[in-house]
C-alpha positions in Angstrom: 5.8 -16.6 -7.0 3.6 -19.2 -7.9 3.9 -22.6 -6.7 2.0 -25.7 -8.1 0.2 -28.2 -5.7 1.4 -28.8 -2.5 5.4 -29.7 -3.7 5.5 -26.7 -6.2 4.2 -24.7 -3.0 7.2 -25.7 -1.0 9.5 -25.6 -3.7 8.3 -22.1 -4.2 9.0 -20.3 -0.9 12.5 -22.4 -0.9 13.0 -19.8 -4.7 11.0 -16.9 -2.9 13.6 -16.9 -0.1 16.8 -17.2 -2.3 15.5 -14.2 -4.6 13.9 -12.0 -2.0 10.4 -12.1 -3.7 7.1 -12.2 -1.5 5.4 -14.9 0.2 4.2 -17.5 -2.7 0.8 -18.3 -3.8 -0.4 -22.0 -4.4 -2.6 -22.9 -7.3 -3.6 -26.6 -8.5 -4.2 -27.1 -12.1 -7.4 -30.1 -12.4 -8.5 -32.2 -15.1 -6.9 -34.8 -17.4 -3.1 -35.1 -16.9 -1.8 -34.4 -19.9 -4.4 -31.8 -20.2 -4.4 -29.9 -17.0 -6.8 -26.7 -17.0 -6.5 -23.9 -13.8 -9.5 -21.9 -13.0 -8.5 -19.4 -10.2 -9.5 -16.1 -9.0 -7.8 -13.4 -10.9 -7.3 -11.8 -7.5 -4.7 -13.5 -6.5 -1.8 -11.6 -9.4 -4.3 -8.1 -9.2 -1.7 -6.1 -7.2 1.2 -7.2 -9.6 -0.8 -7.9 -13.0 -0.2 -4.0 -13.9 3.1 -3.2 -12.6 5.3 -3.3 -15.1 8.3 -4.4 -13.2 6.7 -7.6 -11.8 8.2 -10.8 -12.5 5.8 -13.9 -12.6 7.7 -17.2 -11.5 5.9 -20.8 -12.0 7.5 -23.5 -10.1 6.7 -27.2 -9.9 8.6 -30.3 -9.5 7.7 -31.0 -13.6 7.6 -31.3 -16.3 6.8 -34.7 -16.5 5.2 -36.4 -20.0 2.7 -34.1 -20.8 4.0 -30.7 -18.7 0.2 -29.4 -19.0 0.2 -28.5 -15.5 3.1 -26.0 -15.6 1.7 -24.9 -18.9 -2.0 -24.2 -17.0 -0.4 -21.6 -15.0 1.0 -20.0 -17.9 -1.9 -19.8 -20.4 -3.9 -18.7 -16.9 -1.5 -15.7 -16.6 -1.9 -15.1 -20.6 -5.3 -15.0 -20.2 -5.0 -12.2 -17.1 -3.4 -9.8 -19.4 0.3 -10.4 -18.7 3.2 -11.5 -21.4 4.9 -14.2 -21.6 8.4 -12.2 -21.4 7.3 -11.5 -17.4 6.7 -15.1 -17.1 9.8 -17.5 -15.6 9.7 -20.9 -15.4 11.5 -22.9 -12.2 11.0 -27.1 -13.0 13.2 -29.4 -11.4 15.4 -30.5 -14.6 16.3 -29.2 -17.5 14.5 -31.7 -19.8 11.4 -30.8 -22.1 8.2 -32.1 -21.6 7.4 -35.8 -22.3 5.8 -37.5 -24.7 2.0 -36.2 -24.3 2.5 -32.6 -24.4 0.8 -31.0 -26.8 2.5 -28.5 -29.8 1.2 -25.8 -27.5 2.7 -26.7 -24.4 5.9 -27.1 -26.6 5.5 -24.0 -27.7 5.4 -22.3 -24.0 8.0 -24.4 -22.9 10.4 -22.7 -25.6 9.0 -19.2 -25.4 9.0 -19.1 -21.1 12.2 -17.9 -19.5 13.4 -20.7 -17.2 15.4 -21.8 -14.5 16.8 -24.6 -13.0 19.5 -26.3 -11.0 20.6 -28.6 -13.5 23.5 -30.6 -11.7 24.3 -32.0 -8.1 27.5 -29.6 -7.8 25.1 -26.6 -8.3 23.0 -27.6 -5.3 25.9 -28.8 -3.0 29.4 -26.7 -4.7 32.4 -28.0 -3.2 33.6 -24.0 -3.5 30.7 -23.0 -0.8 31.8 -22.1 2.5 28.5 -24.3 3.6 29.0 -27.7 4.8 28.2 -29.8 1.6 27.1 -33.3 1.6 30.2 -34.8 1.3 30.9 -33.0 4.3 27.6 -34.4 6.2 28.2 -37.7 5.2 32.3 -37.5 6.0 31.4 -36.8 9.7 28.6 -39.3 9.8 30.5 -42.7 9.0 34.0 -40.7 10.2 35.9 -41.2 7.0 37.1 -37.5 6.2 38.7 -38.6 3.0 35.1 -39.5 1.4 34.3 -39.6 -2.3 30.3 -39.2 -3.6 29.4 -40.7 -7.0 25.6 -40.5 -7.8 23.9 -43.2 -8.8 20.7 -42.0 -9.5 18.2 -42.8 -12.1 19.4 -46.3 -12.8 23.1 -45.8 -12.6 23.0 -48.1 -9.5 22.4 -50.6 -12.2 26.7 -50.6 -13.2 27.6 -51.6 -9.7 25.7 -55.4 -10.0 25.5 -56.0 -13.8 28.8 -56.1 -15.7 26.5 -56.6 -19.1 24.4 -53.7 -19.7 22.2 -55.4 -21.8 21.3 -57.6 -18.5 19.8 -54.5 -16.4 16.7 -54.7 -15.0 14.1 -52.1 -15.8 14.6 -49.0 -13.5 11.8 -45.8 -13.3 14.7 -43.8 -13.6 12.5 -40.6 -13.4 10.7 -41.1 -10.2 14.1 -43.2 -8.2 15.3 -40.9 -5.4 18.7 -39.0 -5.1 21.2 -41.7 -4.5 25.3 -42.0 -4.0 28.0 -44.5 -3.3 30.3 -42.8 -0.7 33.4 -44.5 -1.0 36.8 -44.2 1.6 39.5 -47.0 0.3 37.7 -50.3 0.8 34.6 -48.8 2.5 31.3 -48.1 0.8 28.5 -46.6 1.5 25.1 -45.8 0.1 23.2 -42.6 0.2 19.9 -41.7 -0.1 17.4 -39.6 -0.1 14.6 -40.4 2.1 13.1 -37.1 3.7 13.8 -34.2 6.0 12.5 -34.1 9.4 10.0 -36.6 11.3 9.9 -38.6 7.7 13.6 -38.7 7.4 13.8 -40.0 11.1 10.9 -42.5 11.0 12.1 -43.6 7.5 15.9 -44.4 9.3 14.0 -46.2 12.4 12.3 -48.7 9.9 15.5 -49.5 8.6 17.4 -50.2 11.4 14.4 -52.8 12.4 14.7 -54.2 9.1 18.6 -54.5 9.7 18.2 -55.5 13.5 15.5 -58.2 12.2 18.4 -59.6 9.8 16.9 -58.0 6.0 18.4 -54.8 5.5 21.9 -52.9 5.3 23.4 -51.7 8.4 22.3 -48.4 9.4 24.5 -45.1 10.3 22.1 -42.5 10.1 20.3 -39.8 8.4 22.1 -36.6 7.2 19.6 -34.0 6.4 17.3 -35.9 4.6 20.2 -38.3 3.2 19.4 -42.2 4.8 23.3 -43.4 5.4 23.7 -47.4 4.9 26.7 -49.9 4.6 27.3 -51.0 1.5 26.0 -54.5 0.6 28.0 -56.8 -1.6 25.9 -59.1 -3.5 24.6 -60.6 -6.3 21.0 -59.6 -7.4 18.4 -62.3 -7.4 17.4 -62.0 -10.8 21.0 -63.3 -11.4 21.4 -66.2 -8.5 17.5 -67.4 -8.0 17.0 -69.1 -4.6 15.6 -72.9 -4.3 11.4 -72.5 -5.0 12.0 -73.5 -0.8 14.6 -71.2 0.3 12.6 -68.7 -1.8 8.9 -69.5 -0.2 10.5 -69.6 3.2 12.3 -66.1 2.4 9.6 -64.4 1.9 7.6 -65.9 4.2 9.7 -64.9 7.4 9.8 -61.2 5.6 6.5 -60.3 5.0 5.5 -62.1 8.4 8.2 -59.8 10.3 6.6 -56.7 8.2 3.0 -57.3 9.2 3.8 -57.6 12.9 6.3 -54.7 13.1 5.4 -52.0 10.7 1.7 -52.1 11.6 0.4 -48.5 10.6 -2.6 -46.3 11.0 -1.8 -44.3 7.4 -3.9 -45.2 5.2 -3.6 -45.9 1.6 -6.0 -46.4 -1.3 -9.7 -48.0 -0.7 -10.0 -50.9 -2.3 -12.6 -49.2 -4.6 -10.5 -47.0 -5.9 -7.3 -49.5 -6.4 -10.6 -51.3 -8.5 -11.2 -48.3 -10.5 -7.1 -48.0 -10.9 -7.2 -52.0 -12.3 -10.2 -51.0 -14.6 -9.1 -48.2 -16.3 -5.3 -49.6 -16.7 -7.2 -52.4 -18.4 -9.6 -50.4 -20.5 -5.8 -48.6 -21.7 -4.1 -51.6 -21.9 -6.4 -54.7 -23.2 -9.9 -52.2 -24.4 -13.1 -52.1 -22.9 -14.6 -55.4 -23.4 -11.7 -56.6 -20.9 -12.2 -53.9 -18.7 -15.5 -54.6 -18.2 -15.1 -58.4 -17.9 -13.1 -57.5 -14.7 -15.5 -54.5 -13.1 -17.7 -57.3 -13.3 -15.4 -59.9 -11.5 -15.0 -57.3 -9.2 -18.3 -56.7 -8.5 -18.5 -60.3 -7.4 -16.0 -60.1 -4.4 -16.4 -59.9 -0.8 -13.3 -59.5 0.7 -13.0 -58.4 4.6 -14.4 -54.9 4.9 -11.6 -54.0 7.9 -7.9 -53.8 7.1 -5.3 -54.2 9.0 -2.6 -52.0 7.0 1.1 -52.0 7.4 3.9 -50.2 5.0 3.9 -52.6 2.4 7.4 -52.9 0.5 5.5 -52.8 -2.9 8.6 -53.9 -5.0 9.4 -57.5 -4.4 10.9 -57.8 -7.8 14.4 -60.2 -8.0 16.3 -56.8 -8.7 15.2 -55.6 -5.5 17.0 -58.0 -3.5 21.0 -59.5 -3.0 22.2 -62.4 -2.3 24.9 -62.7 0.0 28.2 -64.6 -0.1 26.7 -66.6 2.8 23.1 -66.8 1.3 21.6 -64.3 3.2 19.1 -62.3 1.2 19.2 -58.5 2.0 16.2 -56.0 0.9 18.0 -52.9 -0.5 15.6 -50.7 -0.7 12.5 -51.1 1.7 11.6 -48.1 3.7 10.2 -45.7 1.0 7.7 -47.6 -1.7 4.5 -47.2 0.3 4.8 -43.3 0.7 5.8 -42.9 -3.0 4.0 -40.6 -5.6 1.1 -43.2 -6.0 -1.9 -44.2 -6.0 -1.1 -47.4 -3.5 0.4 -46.2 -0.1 -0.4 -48.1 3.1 -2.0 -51.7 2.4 -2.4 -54.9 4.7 -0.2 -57.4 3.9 -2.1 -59.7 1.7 -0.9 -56.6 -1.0 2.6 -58.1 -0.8 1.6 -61.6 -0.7 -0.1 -60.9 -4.2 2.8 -59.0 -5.4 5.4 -62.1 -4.7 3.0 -64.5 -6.3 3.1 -62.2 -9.4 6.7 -61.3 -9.1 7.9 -65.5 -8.7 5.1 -67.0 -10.3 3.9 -68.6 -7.0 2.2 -72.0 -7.0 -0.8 -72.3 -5.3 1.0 -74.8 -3.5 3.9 -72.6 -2.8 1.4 -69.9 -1.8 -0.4 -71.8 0.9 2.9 -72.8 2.4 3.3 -68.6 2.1 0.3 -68.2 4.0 0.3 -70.6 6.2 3.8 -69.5 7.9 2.3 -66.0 8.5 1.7 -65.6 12.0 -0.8 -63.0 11.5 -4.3 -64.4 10.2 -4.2 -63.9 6.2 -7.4 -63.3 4.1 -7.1 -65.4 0.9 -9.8 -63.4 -0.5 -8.4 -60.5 -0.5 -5.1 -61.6 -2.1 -6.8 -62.9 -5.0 -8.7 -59.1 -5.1 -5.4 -57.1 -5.3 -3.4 -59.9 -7.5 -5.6 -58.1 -11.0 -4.9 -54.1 -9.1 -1.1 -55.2 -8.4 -1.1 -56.3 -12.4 -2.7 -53.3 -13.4 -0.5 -51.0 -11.3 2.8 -52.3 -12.4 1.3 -52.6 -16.1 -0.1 -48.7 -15.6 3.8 -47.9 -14.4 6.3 -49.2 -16.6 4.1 -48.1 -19.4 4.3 -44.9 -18.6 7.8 -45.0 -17.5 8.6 -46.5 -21.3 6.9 -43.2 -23.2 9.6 -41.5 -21.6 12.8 -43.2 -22.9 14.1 -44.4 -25.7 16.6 -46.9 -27.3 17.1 -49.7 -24.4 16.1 -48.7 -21.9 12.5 -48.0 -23.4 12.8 -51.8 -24.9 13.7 -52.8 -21.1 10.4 -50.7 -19.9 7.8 -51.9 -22.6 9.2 -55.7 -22.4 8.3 -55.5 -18.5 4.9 -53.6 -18.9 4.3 -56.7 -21.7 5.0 -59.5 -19.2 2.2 -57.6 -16.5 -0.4 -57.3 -19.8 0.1 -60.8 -20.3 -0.6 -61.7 -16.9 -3.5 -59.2 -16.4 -5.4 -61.5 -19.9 -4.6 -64.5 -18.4 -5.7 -63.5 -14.8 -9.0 -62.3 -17.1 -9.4 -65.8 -19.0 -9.2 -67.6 -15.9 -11.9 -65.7 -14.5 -14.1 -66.2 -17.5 -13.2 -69.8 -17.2 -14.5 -69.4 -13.7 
């Protein structure tokens, strides 16, 4: 049993356990992404390489666009001798590699055994004796008479758009396990935000957000599964606030996040969110750009300590409803800064730069931002992260939009366009400069 990386090693003793095979090993493929490469000591498969019983199992959370990671293990074992019939496969969906693999990852793809549980009914079956989901979250909100309808990858999207050709752009295959629990007139939503101490201090942050009058109402977590009322409301993408009401929206939210979800995690250095901006940009725009702006970032002198907090990292209008009494409610704001990414824990000013790239801030509206912060904001450094944010979210929904097709590529490539376009004029400005 071989697992990939630290989540293919956990997803690896969860297979070893259900098939009676011995304790797994870890391995972690290195080099370019969509051309991974594993150099590890044949050691570790020399008391099972010449039995000809033995079963080798590769497990990973994959594949994503390229799938050379899973396909490193294999050509690894190839190359230690053993045949591709004793080799099985376990991803996590029954998709084939992206985009970016190459025609010989194809080809192991199609030649490896493989394995997978490919719906939600084979991971919680309704004819188990086990207490399935439905069960959990029946007993949580004390409905027994509980429907669950997924909503994952982007399905949420039918709930608030009655045109599908209005949706907003989803990352439908990085969005977490998600469900509308529904009992008569009651809803609820259910996701999936950890097991354990995450789950728990994931379900703390959003009853604060709740308590401080921006998120859902809180039941509770069911193993792993965050439990929240259902919020009617319109998305803000489809009933904008006032430029005022807006500004003074986000001003009491982000002030409220950097005085109560203060953190010690940390998150990407500002030298490497850099690096992230100037290779995005060397992708994206070529390298005459991306060395315009390792030079404009050679020029700034933002504050060397940083005060970080979890950052919500998606202030898009999607992102948040509008209530039948105006309220605005964050739906999803607990989970962005521990995601798979680069970004993680940031000080505010992150966020600040985010909602003046997301709602084209004035610089007028922007001081009046600032200025309502109670914590002490450096200006500096939310002009350094506004080019990284750009280059992140250009970096992500082009990525995203190599894996789809038809509109929902269109959807992807039109956003990733709008975050190129503000990335060159963010650069032409700082020539002008």
């Amino acid at each position: 049993m071989i697992g990939i990386r630290s989540i293919g090693l956990g997803l690896a003793a969860m297979v070893a356990a259900a098939i009676g095979a011995p304790a797994p090993i870890s391995v972690r493929p290195i080099g370019h992404p969509f051309d991974r490469r594993l150099n590890a000591d044949p050691r570790l498969v020399a008391a099972w390489r010449n039995e000809p019983s033995a079963r080798f199992a590769v497990v990973d959370e994959g594949p994503g666009l390229s799938g050379s990671s899973v396909h490193a293990v294999v050509a690894w074992l190839r190359k230690q001798g053993i045949d591709t019939d004793r080799i099985h496969l376990f991803p996590s969906h029954s998709g084939d590699p992206g985009a970016e693999a190459s025609p010989d990852i194809r080809e192991t793809w199609v030649r490896c055994r493989k394995h997978v549980a490919i719906t939600f009914e084979r991971t919680f079956p309704e004819s188990s004796q086990s207490p399935t989901l439905r069960d959990w979250v029946a007993e949580a909100v004390g409905s027994p008479k509980l429907r669950l309808t997924e909503i994952s990858g982007g399905a949420w999207r039918s709930l608030h758009y009655a045109d599908e050709k209005r949706w907003p752009p989803s990352t439908r295959g990085t969005e977490r396990r998600k469900f509308l629990a529904s009992a008569g007139q009651d809803r609820w939503l259910v996701k999936f935000v950890g097991l354990g101490e995450t789950g728990l201090r994931k379900m703390q942050a959003a009853r604060m957000l709740h308590q401080a009058g921006f998120g859902p109402q809180v039941i509770g977590v069911c193993h792993g599964f965050l439990v929240e009322r259902w919020t009617d409301g319109t998305t803000m993408d489809q009933l904008p606030l006032s430029r005022q009401r807006l500004v003074a929206a986000f001003t009491r939210y982000l002030a409220w996040r950097a005085t109560n979800l203060r953190t010690c995690e940390a998150g990407a250095s500002l030298l490497a969110l850099a690096e992230m901006a100037v290779h995005n940009a060397s992708e994206a725009l070529g390298e005459s750009q991306a060395a315009r702006l390792r030079t404009w970032f050679s020029k700034q002198t933002p504050a060397k300590v940083l005060e970080r907090v979890e950052i919500d990292g998606r202030l898009h209008p999607w992102e948040f409803l509008v209530g039948s009494d105006g309220t605005l409610i964050k739906t999803d704001a607990v989970d962005h800064c521990r995601g798979h990414d680069l970004i993680g824990c940031q000080p505010i000013e992150w966020d600040i730069a985010g909602a003046c790239v997301e709602h084209d801030l004035s610089e007028a509206e922007a001081t009046t931002l600032i200025g309502g912060m109670d914590s002490r904001i450096d200006a500096r450094l939310i002009d350094y992260f506004k080019p990284c944010y750009l280059a992140f979210q250009l970096g992500l929904w082009s990525m995203a939009a190599q894996s789809e097709n038809g509109w929902e590529r269109a959807r992807l490539e039109e956003t990733a366009n709008r975050y190129e376009a503000g990335l060159t004029r963010f650069l032409g400005q700082a020539r002008a400069d």
